[in-house]
C-alpha positions as CSV (number, residue, x, y, z in Angstrom):
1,X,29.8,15.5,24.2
2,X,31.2,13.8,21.3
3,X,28.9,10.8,19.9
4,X,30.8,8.3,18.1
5,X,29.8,6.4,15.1
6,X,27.9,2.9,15.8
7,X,29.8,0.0,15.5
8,X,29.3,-2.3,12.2
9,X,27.6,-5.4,12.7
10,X,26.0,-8.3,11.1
11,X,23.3,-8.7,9.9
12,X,20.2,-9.4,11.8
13,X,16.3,-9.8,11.2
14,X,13.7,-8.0,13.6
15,X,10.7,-9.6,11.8
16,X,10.3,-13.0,9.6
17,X,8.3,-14.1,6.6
18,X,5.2,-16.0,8.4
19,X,4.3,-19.0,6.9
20,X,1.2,-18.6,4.5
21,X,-0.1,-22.3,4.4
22,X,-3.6,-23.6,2.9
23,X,-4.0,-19.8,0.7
24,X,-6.9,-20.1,-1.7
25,X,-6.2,-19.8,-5.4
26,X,-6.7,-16.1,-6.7
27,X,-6.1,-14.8,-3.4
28,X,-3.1,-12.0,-2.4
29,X,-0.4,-12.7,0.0
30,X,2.0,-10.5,1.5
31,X,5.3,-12.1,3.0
32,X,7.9,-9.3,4.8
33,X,11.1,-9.2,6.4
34,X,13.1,-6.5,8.6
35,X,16.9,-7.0,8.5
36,X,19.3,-4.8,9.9
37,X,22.7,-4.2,10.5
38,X,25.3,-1.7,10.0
39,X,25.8,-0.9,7.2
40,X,22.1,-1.6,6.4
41,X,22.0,-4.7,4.5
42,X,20.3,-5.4,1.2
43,X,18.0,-7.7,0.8
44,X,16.9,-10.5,-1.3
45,X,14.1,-12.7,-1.4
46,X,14.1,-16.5,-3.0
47,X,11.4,-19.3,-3.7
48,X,13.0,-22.6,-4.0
49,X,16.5,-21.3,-4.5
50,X,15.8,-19.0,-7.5
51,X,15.5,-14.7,-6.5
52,X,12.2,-13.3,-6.9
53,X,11.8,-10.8,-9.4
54,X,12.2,-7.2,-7.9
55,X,9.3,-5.9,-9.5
56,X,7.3,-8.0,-6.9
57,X,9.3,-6.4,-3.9
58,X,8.4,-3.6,-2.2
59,X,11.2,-1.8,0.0
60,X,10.7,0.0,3.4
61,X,13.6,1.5,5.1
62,X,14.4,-1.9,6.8
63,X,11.4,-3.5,5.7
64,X,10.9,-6.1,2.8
65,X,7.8,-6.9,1.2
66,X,6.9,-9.5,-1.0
67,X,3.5,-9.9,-2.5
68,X,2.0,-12.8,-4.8
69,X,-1.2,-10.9,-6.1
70,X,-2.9,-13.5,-7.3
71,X,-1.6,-16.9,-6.1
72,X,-1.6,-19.6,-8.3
73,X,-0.5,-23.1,-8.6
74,X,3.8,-22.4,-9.6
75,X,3.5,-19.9,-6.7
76,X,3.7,-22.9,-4.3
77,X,6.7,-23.4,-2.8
78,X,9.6,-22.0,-0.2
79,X,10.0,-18.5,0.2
80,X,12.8,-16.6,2.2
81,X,14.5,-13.8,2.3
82,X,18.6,-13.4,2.9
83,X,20.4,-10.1,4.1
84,X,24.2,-9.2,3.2
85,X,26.3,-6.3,4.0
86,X,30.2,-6.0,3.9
87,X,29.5,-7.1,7.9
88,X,28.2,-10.4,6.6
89,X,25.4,-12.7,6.1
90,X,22.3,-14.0,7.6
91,X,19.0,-16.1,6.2
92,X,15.5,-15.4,7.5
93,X,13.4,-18.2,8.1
94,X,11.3,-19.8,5.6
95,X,7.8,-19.6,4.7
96,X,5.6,-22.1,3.1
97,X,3.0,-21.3,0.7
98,X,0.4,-23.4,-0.4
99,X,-2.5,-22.7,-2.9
100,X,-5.4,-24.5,-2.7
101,X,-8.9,-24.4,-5.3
């Protein structure tokens, strides 16, 4: 039996950043995403167009985790992730984040 090599393809996200609405100030948050594809595509998280730092990433196989620690009032905003590969593109939804006192 000979097994051929999987075809490339796009990528693709299994799982989506939830929307984290209405989290209290000082409080942790965890936002992930699963893309995949072949080749496996990297991935990169934004908030309001600008990457997130990588030191707030943590990387899974597939799986993308992003984590505020403490969220305060400039972590607001739009968070999503993007996943590229020589096979292309592709944009995960986007989360909202709001603190609140």
């Amino acid at each position: 039996m000979v097994i051929s090599p999987a075809e490339p393809s796009k990528p693709r996200f299994l799982i989506h950043p939830i929307s984290r609405e209405n989290i209290a100030t000082g409080e942790r948050v965890n936002f992930s995403c699963q893309a995949f594809g072949i080749p496996r595509p990297a991935v990169t998280w934004f908030k309001d167009n600008r990457t997130v730092a990588k030191n707030r990433i943590e990387e899974i196989k597939a799986l993308s985790v992003l984590t505020v620690d403490f969220v305060e009032q400039q972590d607001q905003g739009r968070y999503w992730c993007e996943a590229n590969s020589v096979e292309g593109w592709n944009r995960s939804t986007v989360a909202n984040l709001t603190g609140v006192l």
